[in-house]
C-alpha positions in Angstrom: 0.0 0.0 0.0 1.5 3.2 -1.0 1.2 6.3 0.6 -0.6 8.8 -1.4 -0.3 12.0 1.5 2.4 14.5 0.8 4.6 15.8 3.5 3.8 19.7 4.2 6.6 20.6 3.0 6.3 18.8 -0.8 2.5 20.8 -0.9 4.2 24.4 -0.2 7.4 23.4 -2.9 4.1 23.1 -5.1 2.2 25.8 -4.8 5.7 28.1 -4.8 6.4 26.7 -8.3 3.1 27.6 -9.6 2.8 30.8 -8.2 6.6 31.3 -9.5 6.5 34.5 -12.0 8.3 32.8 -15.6 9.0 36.6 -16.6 12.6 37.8 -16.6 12.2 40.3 -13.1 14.6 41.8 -10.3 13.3 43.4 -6.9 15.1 45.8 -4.9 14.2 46.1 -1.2 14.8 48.7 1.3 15.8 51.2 -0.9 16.3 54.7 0.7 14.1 56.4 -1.3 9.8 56.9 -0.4 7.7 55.3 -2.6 6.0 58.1 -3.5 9.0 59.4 -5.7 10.2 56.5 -6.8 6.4 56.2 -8.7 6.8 59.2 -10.1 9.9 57.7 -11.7 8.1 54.5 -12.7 4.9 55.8 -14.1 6.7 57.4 -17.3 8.6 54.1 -18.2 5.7 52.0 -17.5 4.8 49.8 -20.9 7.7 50.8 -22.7 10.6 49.3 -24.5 13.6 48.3 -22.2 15.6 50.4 -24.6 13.3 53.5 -24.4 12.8 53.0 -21.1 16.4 53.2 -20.0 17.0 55.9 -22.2 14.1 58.2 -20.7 15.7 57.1 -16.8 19.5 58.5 -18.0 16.9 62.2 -18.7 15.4 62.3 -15.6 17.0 64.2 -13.1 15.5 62.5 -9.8 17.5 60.8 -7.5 15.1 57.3 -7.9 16.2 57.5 -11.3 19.4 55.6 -11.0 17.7 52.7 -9.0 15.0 52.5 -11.4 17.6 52.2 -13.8 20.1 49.3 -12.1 16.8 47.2 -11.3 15.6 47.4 -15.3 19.3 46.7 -15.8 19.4 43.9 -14.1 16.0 42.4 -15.1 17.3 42.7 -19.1 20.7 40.5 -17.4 17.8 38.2 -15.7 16.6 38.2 -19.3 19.4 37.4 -21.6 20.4 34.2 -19.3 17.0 33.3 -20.0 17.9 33.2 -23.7 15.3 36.5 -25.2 16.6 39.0 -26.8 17.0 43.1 -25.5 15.4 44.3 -28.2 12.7 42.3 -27.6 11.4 43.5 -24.2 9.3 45.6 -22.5 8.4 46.6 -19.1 5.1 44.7 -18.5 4.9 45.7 -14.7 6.6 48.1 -12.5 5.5 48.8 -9.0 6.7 50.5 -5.7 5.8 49.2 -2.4 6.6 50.7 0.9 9.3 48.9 2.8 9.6 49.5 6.4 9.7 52.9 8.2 12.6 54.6 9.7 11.4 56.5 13.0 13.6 59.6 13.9 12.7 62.5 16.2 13.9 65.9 15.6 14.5 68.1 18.7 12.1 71.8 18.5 11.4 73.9 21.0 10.4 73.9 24.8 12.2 70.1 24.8 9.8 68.9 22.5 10.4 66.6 19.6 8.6 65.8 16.5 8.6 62.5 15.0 10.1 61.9 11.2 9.6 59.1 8.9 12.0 58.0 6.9 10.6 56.1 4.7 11.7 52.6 2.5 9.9 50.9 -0.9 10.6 47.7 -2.1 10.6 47.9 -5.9 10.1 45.3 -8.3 10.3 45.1 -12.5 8.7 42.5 -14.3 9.6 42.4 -18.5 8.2 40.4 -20.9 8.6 39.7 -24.8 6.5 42.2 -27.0 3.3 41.2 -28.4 3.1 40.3 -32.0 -0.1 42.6 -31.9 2.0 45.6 -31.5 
């Protein structure tokens, strides 16, 4: 008699696989920079060409510029191991999440303090091959 049940650990190696994203992509966490910027960034490159897309990032002079641009970088490396082409690509989906929160004071008057939050995002890329529609 065999034993059909699988081991908790076999059913979570599973579900990871299918719910494992094929697309070349590269995440960076606990970047320095507030998500808010960093989407300002991301919204002009999002569903262009790799090539356009870094292009427009060298132009824009905001500081999440630069890691916008390493993490697309990256991705197109993630890419080519993969075996597609650069020319090929396009960034399907771009998104900034917020990453932890830094919590400083800052000393005011009468021996008070306000609070500041410095804040993190966790940025992720995902490419994919351009449609034959386009």
């Amino acid at each position: 008699m065999e034993n059909t049940h699988k081991s908790r650990t076999q059913i979570k190696q599973e579900r990871n696989l299918n719910q494992r994203e094929m697309r070349p992509h590269a995440v960076a966490k606990y970047v320095r920079i507030a998500p808010s910027k960093v989407r300002i960034v991301i919204n002009e490159i999002r569903g262009k060409s790799v090539n356009v897309a870094l292009a427009m990032l060298k132009a824009i002079p905001n500081g999440s510029a630069e890691v916008v641009y390493k993490l697309i970088s990256s991705a197109v490396a993630n890419a080519e191991v993969k075996g597609l082409s650069r020319a090929d690509l396009f960034v399907a989906e771009i998104f900034a999440d917020g990453g932890p929160i830094l919590k400083r004071m800052n000393p005011v008057s009468k021996g008070r303090a306000h609070s500041i939050a410095k804040r993190t995002s966790h940025i992720t890329v995902i490419l994919d091959t351009e449609k034959e529609g386009k």
